[in-house]
C-alpha positions as CSV (number, residue, x, y, z in Angstrom):
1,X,-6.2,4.7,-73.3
2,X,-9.7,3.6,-73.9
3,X,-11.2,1.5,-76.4
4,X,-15.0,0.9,-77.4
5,X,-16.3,-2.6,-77.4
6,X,-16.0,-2.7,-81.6
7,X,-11.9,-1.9,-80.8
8,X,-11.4,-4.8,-78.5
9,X,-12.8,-7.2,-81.0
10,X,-10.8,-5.7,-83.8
11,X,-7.8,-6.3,-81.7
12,X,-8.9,-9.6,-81.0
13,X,-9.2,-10.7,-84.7
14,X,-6.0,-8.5,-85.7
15,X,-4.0,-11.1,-82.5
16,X,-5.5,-13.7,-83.4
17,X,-5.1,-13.4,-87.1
18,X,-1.6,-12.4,-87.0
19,X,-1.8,-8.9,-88.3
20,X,0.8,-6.8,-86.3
21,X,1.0,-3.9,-88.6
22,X,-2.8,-2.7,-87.5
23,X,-2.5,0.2,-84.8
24,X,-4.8,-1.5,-82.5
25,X,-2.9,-4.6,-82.4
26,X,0.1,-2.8,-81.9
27,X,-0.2,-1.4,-78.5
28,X,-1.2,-5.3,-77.7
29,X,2.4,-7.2,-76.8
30,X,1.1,-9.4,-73.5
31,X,-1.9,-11.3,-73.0
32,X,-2.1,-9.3,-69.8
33,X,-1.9,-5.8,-71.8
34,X,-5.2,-7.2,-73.7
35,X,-7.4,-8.2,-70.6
36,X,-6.3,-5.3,-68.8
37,X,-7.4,-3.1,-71.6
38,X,-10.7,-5.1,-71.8
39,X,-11.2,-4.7,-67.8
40,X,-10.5,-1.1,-68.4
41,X,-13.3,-0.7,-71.0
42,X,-16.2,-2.1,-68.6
43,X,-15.0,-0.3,-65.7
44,X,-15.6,3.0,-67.6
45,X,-19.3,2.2,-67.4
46,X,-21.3,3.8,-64.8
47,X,-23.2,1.7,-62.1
48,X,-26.6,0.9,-63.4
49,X,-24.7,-0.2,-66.4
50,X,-22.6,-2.3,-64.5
51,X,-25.8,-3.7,-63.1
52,X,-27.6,-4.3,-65.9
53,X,-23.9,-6.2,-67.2
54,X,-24.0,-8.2,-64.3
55,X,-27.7,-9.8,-65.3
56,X,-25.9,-10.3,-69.2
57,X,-23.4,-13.3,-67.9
58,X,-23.2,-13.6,-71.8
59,X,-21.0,-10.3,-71.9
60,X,-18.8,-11.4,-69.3
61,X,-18.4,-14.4,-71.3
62,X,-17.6,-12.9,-74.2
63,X,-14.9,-10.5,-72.1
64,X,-13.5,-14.0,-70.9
65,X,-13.5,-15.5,-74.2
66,X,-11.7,-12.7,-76.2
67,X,-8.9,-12.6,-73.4
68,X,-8.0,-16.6,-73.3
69,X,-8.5,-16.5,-77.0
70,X,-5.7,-14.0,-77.4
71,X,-3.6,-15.4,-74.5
72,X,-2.7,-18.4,-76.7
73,X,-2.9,-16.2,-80.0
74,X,0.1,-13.8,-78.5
75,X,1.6,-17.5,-77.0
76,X,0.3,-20.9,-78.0
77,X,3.1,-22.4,-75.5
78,X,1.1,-20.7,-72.7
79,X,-0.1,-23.1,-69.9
80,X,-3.7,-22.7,-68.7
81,X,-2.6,-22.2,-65.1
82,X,-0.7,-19.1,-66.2
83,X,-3.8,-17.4,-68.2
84,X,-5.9,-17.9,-65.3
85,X,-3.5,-16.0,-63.5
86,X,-2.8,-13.6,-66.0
87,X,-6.4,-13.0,-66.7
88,X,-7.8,-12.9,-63.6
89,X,-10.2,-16.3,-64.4
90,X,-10.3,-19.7,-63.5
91,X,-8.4,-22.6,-64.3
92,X,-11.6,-24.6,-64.8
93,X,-13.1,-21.6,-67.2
94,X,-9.6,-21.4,-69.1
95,X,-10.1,-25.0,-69.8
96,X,-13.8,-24.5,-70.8
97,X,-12.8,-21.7,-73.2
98,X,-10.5,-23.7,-74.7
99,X,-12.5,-26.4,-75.1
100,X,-15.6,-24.9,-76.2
101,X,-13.5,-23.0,-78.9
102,X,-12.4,-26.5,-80.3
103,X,-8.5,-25.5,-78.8
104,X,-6.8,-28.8,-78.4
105,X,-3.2,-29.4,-76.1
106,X,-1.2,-31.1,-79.0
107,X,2.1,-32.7,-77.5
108,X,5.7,-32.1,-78.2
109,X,7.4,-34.6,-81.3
110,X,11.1,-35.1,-80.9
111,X,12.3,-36.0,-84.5
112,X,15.9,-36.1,-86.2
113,X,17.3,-32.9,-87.1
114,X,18.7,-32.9,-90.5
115,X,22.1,-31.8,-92.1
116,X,21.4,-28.8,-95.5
117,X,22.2,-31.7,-97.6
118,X,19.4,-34.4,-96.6
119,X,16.5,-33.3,-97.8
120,X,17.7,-33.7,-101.5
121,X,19.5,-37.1,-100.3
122,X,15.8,-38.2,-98.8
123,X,13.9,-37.2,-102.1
124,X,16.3,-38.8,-104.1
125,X,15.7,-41.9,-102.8
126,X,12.5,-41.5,-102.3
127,X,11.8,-40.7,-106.1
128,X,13.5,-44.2,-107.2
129,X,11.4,-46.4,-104.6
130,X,8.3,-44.7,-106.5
131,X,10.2,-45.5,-109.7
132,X,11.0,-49.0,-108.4
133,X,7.2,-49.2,-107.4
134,X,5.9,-47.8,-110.7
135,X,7.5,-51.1,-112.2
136,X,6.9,-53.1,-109.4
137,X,3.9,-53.0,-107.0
138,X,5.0,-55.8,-104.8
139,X,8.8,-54.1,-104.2
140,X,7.4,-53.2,-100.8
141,X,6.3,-56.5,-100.0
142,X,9.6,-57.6,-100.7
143,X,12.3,-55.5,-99.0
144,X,12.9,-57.1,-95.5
145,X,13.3,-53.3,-93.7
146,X,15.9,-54.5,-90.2
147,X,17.3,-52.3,-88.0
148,X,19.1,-53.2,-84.4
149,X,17.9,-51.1,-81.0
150,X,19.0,-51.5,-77.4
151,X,16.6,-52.4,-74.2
152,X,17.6,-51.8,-70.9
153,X,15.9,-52.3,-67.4
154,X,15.9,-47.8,-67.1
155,X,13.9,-48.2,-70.0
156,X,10.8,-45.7,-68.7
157,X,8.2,-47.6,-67.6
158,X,5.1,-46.7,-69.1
159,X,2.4,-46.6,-65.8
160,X,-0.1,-45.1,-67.8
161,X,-2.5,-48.2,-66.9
162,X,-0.6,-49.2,-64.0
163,X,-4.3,-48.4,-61.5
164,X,-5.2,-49.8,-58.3
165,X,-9.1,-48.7,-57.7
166,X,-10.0,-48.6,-54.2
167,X,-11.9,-46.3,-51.9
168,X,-8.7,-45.9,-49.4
169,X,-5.3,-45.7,-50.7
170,X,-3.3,-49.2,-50.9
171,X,0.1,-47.7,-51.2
172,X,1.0,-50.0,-53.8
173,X,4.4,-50.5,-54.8
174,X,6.8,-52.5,-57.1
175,X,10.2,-52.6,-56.3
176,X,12.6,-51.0,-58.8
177,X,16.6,-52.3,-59.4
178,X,18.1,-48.7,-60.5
179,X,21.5,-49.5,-58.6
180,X,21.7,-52.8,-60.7
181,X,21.4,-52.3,-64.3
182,X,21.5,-54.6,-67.5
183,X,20.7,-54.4,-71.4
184,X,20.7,-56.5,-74.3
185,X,20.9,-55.4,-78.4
186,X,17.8,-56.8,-80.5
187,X,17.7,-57.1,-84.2
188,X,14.3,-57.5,-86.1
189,X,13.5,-58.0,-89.4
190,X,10.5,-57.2,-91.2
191,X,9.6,-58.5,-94.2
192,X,6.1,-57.8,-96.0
193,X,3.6,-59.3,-92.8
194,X,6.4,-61.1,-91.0
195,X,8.6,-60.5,-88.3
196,X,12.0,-61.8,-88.2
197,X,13.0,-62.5,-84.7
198,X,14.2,-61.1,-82.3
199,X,17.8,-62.1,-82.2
200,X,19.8,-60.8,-79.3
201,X,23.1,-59.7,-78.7
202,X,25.7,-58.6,-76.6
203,X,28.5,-55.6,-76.7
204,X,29.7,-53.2,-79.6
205,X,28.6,-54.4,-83.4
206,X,31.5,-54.6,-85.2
207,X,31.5,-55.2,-89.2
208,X,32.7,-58.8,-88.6
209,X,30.1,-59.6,-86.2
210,X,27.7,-58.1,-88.6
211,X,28.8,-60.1,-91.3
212,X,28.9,-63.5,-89.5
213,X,25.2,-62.6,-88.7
214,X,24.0,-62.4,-92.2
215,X,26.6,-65.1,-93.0
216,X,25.2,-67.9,-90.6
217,X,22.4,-66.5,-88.1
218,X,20.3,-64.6,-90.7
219,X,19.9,-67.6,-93.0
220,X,18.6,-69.5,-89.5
221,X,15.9,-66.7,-88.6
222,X,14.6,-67.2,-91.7
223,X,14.1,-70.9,-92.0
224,X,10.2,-70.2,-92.2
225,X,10.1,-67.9,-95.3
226,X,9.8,-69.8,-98.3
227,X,12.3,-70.4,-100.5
228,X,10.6,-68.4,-103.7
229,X,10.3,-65.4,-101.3
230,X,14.0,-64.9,-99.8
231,X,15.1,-65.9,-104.3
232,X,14.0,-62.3,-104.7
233,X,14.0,-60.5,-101.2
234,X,15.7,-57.2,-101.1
235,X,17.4,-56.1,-97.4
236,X,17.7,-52.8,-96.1
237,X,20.0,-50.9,-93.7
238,X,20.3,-47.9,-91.6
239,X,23.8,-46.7,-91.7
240,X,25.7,-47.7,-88.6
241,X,29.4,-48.3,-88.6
242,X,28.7,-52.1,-88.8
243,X,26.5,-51.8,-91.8
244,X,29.3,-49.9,-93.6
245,X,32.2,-52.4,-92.9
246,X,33.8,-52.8,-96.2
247,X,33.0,-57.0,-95.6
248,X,29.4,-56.4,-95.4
249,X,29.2,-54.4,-98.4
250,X,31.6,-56.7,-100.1
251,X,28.9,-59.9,-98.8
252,X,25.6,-58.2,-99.7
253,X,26.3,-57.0,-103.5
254,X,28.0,-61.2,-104.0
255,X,24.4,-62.1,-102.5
256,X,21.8,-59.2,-103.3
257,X,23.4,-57.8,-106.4
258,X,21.4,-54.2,-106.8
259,X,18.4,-55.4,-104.0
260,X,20.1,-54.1,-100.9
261,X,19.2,-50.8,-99.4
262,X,22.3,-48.9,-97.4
263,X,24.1,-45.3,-97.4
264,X,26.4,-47.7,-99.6
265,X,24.3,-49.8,-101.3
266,X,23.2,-49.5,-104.9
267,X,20.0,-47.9,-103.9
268,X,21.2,-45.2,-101.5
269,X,19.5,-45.1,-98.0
270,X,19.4,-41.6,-96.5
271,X,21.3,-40.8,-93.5
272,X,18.9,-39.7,-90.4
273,X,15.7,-40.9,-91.6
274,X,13.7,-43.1,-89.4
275,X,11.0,-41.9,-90.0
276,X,10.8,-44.1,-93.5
277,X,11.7,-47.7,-92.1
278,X,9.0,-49.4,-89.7
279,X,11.4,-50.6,-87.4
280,X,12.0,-46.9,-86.6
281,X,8.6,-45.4,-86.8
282,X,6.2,-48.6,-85.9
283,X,8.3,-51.7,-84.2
284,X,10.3,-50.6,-81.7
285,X,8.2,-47.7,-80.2
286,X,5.3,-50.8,-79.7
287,X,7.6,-53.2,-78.5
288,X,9.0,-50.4,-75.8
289,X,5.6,-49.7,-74.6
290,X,4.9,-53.4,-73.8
291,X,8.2,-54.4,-72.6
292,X,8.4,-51.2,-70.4
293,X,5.1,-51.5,-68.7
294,X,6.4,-52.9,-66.1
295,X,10.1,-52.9,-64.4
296,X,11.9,-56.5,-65.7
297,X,13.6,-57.7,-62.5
298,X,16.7,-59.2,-64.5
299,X,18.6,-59.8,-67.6
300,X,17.1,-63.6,-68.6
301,X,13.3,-61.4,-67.7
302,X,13.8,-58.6,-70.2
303,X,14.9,-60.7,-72.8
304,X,11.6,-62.8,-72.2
305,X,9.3,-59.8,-72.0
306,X,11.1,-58.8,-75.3
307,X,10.2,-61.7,-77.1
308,X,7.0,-62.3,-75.3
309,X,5.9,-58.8,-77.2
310,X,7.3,-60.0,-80.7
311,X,4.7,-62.2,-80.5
312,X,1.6,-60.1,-80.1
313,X,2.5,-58.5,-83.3
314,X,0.3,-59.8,-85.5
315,X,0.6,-60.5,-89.6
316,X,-2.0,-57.8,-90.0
317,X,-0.4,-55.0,-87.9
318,X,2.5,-55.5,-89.8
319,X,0.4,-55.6,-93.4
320,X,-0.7,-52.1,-92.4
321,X,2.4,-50.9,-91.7
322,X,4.0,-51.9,-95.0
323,X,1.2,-50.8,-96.7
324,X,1.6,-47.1,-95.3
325,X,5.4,-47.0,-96.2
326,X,4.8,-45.4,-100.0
327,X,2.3,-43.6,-98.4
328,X,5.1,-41.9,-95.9
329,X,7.0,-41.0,-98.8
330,X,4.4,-39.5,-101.2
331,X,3.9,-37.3,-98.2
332,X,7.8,-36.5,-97.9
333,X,7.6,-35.2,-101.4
334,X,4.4,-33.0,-100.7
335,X,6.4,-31.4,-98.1
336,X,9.6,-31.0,-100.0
């Protein structure tokens, strides 16, 4: 089967725009079906046209073009290395293609998948924090967001700036301890441009442990808020087991009546969402970077790199980020 020039670029814009009812496109499945046809289509011209093509790089171009263009149409997941081969063109000209087209290599986001019944648990809440907002502007400012997360020494070590520049190679090594391992649990706290903490712990975080940190610990960490502040501070909570313990709930409504957060509390937290507490989406992906950049060499070191991070988050990182929560939710309920 043949096609004129005016057919391949018709079956371009069909791929590319998604069209798969037009007959052109149709015959089109695989990105190497479309450069194939498009090879076909210039070696139906006779010599001295082939000649004259050869002095038009432009055409070649635009040959080049078309095929990489629909290679990532037909499969977006397609790596560059397997175009080039597929097409018949360089890596380096994939790339350029790409490029020069304004195609960018956007990365792969884990996030929390969601049971049929979150979504209306999420907006739910989400619509009484704007209600709560709407009658209060400062409510953000005044719920102390805390969360607990584990750090280990097979933590993966960021060696994105790990560099050694030289004109020979040094072999530069660090030793690593994968045989010998050791963790620690951290709670943080964050409360409007403060951070509270970090407190660490060992072992399982039972409801009674839980409670006998909010009871006599929590009170301790917070020695430096005023006392006007903590008089009308609301505390939230993920749902873990701990957080659930019928003591805690039992503590937190004697001493927040209606200004805790929790899957049981009097403003219902949604289950699976950390995407809208900063621990989850701000605090402990920074602190992991910086504690992971390098290998801690024991238990008493982690903890130190741990803290040592704490501190170089600043009162105006953590302004930004509590600014940006109502934001995150106004955007949940675009989205539905």
């Amino acid at each position: 089967m043949s096609y004129e020039l005016t057919e391949l670029l018709i079956i371009m814009m069909r791929v590319v725009g998604g069209d798969r009812d037009n007959q052109l496109a149709l015959s089109v499945t695989t990105i190497c079906t479309f450069y194939n046809i498009c090879v076909e289509h210039y070696r139906g011209k006779t010599q001295w046209e082939m000649d004259e093509m050869k002095k038009k790089n432009t055409e070649r171009e635009d040959v080049n073009t078309i095929g990489v263009l629909a290679a990532v149409s037909i499969n977006p997941h397609a790596s560059t290395r397997s175009i080039a081969q597929c097409t018949n063109i360089s890596h380096n000209t994939v790339h350029r293609i790409l490029k020069s087209n304004s195609y960018h290599p956007f990365k792969l986001h884990y996030v929390h998948g969601l049971k049929p019944s979150d979504p209306e648990r999420r907006l739910t809440f989400i619509s009484k924090m704007i209600c709560l907002f709407d009658q209060d502007n400062d409510i953000i400012s005044k719920i102390m967001w805390t969360d607990e997360s584990r750090f280990d020494n097979n933590g993966i070590v960021n060696r994105h700036n790990s560099h050694f520049w030289s004109k020979t190679n040094p072999v530069w090594t660090r030793e690593t301890n994968a045989q010998v391992r050791w963790s620690v649990n951290v709670w943080c706290g964050i409360l409007n441009n403060t951070l509270i903490g970090p407190y660490f712990y060992d072992g399982t975080l039972s409801g009674q442990r839980y409670l006998e940190f909010l009871e006599n610990t929590l009170p301790v960490l917070m020695e430096c808020i005023p006392l006007q502040i903590r008089k009308t501070m609301w505390i939230q909570q993920d749902g873990a087991p701990a957080h659930n313990a019928k003591v805690v709930i039992d503590y937190l409504n004697q001493h927040f009546p209606q200004s805790w957060l929790g899957t049981r509390g009097p403003l219902e937290w949604p289950p699976r969402s950390p995407d809208l507490t900063p621990l989850d989406f701000f605090l402990w992906g920074y602190l992991k970077d910086n504690v992971y950049s390098e290998q801690s060499t024991s238990l008493n070191d982690l903890k130190e790199r741990i803290t040592k991070a704490c501190k170089t988050v600043t009162s105006e990182m953590l302004k930004s980020v509590t600014s940006s929560i109502l934001e995150r939710y106004e955007k949940c309920t675009e989205n539905n």
